[in-house]
C-alpha positions as CSV (number, residue, x, y, z in Angstrom):
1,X,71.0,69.0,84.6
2,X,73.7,66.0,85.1
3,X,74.3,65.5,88.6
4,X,77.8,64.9,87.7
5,X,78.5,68.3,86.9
6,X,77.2,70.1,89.9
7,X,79.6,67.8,92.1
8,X,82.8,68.9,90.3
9,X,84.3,72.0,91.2
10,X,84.7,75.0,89.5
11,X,88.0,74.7,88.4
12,X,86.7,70.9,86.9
13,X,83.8,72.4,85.0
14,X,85.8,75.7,83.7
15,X,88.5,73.1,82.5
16,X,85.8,71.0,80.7
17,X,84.5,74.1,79.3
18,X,88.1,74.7,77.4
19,X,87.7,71.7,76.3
20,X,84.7,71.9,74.6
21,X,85.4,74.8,73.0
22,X,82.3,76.7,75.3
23,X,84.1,80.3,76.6
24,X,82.9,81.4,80.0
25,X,83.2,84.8,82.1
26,X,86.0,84.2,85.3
27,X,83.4,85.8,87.7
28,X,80.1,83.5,86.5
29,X,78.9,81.2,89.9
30,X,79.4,77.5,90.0
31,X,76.2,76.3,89.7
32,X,75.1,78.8,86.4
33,X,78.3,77.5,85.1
34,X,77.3,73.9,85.3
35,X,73.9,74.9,84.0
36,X,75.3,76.8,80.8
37,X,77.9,73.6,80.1
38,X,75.8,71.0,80.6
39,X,73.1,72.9,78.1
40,X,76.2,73.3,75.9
41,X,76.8,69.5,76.0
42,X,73.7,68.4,75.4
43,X,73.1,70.6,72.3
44,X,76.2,69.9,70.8
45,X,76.8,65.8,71.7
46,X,77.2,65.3,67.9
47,X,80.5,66.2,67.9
48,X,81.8,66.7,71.2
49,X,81.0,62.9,72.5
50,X,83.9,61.4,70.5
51,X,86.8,63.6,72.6
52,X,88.3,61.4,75.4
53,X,88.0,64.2,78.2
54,X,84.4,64.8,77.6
55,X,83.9,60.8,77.7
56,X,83.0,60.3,81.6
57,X,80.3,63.3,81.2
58,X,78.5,61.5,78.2
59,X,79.2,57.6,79.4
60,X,77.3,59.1,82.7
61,X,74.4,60.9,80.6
62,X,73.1,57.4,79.0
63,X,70.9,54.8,80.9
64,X,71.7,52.7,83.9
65,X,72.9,49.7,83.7
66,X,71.2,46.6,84.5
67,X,72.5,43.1,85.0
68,X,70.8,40.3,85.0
69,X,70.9,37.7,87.9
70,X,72.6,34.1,87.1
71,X,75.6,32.8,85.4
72,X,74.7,33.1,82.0
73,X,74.7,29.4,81.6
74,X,71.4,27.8,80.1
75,X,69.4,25.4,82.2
76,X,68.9,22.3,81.3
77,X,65.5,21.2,80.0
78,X,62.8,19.8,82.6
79,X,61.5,16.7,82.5
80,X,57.6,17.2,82.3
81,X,57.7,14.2,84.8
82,X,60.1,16.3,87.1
83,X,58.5,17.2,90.6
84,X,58.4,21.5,90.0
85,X,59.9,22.7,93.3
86,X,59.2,26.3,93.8
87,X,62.0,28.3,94.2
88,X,61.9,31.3,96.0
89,X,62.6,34.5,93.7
90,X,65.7,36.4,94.1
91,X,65.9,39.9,94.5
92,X,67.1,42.2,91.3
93,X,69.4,44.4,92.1
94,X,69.9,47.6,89.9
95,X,73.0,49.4,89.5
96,X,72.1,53.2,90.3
97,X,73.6,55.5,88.3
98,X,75.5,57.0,91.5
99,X,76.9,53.3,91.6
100,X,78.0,53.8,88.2
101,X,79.5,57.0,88.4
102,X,82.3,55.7,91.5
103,X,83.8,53.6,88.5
104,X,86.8,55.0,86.8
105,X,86.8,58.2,89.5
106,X,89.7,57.1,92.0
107,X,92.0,59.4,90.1
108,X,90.1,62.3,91.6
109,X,90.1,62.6,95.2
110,X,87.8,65.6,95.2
111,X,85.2,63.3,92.9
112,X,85.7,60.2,94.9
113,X,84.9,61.7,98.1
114,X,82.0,63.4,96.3
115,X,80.5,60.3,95.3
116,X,80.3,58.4,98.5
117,X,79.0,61.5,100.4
118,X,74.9,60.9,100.4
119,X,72.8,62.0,98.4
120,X,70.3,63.6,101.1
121,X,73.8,65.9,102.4
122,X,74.4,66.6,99.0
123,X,71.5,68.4,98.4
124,X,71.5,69.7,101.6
125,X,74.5,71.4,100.8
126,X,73.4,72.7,97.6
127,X,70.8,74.7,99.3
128,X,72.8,76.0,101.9
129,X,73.9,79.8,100.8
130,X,77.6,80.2,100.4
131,X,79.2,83.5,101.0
132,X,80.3,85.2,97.6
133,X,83.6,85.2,96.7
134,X,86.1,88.7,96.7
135,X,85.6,88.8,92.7
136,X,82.2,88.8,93.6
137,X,81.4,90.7,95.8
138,X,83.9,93.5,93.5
139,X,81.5,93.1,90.6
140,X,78.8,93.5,92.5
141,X,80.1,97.5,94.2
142,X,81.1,97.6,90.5
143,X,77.6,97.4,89.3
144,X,76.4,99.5,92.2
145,X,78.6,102.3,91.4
146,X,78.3,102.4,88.0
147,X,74.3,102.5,88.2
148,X,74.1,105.4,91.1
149,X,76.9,107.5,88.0
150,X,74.1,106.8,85.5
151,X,71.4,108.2,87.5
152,X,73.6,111.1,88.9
153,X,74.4,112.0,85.4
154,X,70.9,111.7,84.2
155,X,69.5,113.9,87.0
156,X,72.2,116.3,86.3
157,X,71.1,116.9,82.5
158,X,67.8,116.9,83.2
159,X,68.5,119.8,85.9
160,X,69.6,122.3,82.8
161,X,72.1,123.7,84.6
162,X,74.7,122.2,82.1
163,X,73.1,124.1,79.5
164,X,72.5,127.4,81.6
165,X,76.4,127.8,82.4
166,X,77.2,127.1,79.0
167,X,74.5,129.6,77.8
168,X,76.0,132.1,80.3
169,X,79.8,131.4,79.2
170,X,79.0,131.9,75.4
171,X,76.7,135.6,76.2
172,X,79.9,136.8,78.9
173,X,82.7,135.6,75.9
174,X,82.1,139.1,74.2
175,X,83.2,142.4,74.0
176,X,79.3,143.4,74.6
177,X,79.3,141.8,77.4
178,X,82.5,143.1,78.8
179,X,81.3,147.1,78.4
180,X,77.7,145.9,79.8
181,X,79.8,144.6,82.9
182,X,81.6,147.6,83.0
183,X,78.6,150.2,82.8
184,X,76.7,148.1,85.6
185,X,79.8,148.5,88.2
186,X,79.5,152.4,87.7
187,X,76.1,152.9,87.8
188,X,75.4,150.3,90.8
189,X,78.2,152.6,92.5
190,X,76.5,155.6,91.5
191,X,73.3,154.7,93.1
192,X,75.0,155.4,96.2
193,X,74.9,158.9,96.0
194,X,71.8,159.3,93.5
195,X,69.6,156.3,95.6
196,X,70.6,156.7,98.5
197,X,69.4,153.5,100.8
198,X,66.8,154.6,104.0
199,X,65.8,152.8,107.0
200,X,62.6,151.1,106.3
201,X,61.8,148.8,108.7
202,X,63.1,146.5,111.4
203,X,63.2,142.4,112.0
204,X,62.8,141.8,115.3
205,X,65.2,139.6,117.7
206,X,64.4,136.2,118.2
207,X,64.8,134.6,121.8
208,X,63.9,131.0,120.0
209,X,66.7,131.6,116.8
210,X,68.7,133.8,119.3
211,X,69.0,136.0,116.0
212,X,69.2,139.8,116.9
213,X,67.2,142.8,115.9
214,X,67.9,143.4,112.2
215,X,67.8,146.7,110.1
216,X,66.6,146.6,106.6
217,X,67.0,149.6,104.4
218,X,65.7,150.1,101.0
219,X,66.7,152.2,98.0
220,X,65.0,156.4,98.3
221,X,62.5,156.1,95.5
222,X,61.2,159.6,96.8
223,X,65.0,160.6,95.3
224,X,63.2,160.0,91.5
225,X,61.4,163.0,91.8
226,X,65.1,165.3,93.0
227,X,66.8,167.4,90.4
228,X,70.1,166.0,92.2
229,X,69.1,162.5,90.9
230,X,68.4,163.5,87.6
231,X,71.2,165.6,87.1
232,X,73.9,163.3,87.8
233,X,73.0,160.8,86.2
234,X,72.4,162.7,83.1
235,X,76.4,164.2,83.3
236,X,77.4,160.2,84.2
237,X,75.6,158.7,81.2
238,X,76.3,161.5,78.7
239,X,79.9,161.7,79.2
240,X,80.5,157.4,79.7
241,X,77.5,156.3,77.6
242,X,75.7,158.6,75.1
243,X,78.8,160.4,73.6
244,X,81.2,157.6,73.3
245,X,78.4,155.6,71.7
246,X,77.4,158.4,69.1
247,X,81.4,159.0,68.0
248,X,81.3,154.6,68.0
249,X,78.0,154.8,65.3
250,X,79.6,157.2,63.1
251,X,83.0,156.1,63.2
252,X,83.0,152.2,62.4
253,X,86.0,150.6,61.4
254,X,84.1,146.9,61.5
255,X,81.7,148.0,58.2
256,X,84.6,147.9,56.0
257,X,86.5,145.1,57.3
258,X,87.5,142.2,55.3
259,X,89.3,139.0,56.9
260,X,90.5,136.4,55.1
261,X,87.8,134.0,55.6
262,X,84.0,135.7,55.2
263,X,82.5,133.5,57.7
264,X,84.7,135.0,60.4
265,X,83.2,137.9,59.3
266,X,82.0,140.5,62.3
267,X,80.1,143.8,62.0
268,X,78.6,146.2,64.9
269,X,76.4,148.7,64.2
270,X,78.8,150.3,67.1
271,X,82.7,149.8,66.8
272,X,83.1,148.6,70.3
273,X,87.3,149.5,70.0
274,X,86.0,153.1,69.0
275,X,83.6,153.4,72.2
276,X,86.1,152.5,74.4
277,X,88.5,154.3,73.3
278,X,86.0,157.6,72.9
279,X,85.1,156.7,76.8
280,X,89.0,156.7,77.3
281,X,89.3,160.2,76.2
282,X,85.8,161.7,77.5
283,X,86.8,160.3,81.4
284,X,90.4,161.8,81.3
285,X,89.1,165.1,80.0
286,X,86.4,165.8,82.5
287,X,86.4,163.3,85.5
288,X,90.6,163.2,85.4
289,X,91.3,167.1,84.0
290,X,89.4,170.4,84.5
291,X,86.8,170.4,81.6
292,X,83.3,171.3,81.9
293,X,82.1,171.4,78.3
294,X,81.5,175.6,78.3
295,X,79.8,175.3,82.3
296,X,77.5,172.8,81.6
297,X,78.7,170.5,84.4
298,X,79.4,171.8,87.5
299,X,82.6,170.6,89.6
300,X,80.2,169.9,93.1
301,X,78.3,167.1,90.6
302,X,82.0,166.2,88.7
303,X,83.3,165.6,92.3
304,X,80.1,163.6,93.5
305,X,80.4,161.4,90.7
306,X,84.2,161.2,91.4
307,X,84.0,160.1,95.1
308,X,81.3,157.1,94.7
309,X,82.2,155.3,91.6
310,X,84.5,152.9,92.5
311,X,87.9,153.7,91.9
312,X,87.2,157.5,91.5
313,X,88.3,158.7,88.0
314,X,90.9,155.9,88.0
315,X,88.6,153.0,87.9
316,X,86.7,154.8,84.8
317,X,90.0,155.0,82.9
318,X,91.0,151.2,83.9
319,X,87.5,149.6,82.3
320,X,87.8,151.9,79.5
321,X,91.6,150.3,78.8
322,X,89.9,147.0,79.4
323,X,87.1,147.3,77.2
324,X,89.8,148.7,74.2
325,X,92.2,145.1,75.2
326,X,89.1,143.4,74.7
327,X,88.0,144.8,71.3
328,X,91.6,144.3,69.8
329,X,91.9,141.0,71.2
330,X,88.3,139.9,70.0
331,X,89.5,141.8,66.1
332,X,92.4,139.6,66.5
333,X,91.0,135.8,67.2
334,X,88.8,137.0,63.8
335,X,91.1,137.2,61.6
């Protein structure tokens, strides 16, 4: 690389690079800059050498110069009969090229005081690490930051939880879902009375965790094999499950609808407005009002059912309203 180059500064060589036509990032070091031009020079001397501000980097890049010692005058011929003195030989001096380069460079001061510093400073300079700049040292956090987001993001889809909360979103965006939801809060609430939970065992305290003694109680299985169990939950799941569902099979308004567009097109094998609704109906007769289907349920397992669902009668007949805004809102977007 031209030594010239490396001892201008950066504002020198990103000039010279205009003017050459050779386009260069702001942030790019000194030195790679003086690499990439001088590169650029070289390969492209065909056409650049002829502009007047690219003159002193080209009149520097041929050979030194060397003069020649005497006047130029030609010495007259010796007589053979002359006595030959020997004349010591004088010393050639050659021009180095840092000679060369101090000519025409007063203009500059920065250049000027470049060239007269020696050449053993100058490279000890070079060598010596300068501390990067602000634009620096803000490309460099830039390029930090922007590799720990690429890794963050690619351990993030590799993790699947993107897809699994998008999976779950889609199955809970339904009216299925919504009446699945609702049947689990009753029956978890149910269990209460029907599965009872019993003591099982104990976690003892710990002196080292200063944790104390803990309690841990399980669900009765023994209750399985109680007519109690079985009996509520056969009045709970007749009267909110099995009978709304049957009047839903048989009464489907979804079989004969027609929207305007065919793909939008939805069917249930159970009209899920006609379930809720039926629900509706069933809980306000029996759980809200005095029916007991001719005897068949008795008030002691009507009032059980009553006191540990949550909400009591009126939290039946609020998810059954829920599940019937659901079902018209869902017929509604399908249209």
């Amino acid at each position: 690389m031209s030594a010239w180059l490396r001892r201008q500064n950066k504002g020198d060589l990103q000039h010279l690079a205009d003017e050459s036509g050779f386009s260069v990032p702001d942030t790019i070091r000194k030195n790679e800059l003086a690499d990439a031009l001088d590169k650029h020079l070289q390969g492209n001397a065909s056409h650049l050498s002829s502009k007047p501000s690219l003159s002193d980097y080209y009149g520097r890049s041929s050979s030194p110069v060397k003069k020649e010692p005497g006047n130029g005058a030609k010495a007259p011929a010796a007589d053979e009969t002359d006595i030959k003195v020997p004349k010591k030989p004088g010393r050639r001096k050659t021009i180095k090229e840092e000679d060369l380069e101090t000519t025409g460079e007063s203009s500059s001061p920065t250049t000027a005081l470049a060239t007269r510093t020696p050449r053993a400073v100058q490279q000890i300079a070079e060598r010596v690490p300068l501390p990067a700049s602000p634009a620096q040292m803000a490309d460099i956090i830039d390029r930090q930051s922007t590799a720990i987001q690429a890794r963050v993001n690619a351990l993030w889809e590799k993790s699947g939880l993107v897809e699994g909360i998008e999976n779950l979103r889609d199955g809970l965006s339904s009216v299925d879902a919504v009446g699945t939801l609702i049947a689990l809060n009753e029956g978890l609430s149910l269990s209460r009375t029907t599965m009872p939970l019993k003591h099982a065992f104990d976690i003892p305290a710990s002196d080292l965790l200063r944790t104390p003694r803990i309690a841990v109680s399980l669900p009765d299985l023994f209750q399985l094999v109680t007519p109690h169990f079985w009996y509520t939950s056969l009045v709970w799941g007749t009267s909110t499950l099995a009978l709304p569902l049957l009047f839903a099979y048989f009464i489907n308004f979804t079989i004969k609808a027609r929207p305007t567009q065919p793909s939008r097109r939805l069917q249930y094998q159970v009209d899920p407005l006609v379930f809720h609704l039926s629900k509706f109906v069933v809980t306000l007769t029996v759980y809200w009002g005095s029916s007991r289907f001719f005897g068949i349920i008795s008030d002691e397992v009507v009032k059980d059912i009553n006191e540990h669902i949550l909400g009591g009668p009126s939290g039946m007949l609020t998810g059954a309203l829920i599940g019937v805004v659901t079902a018209i809102y869902e017929a509604i977007l399908r249209k």
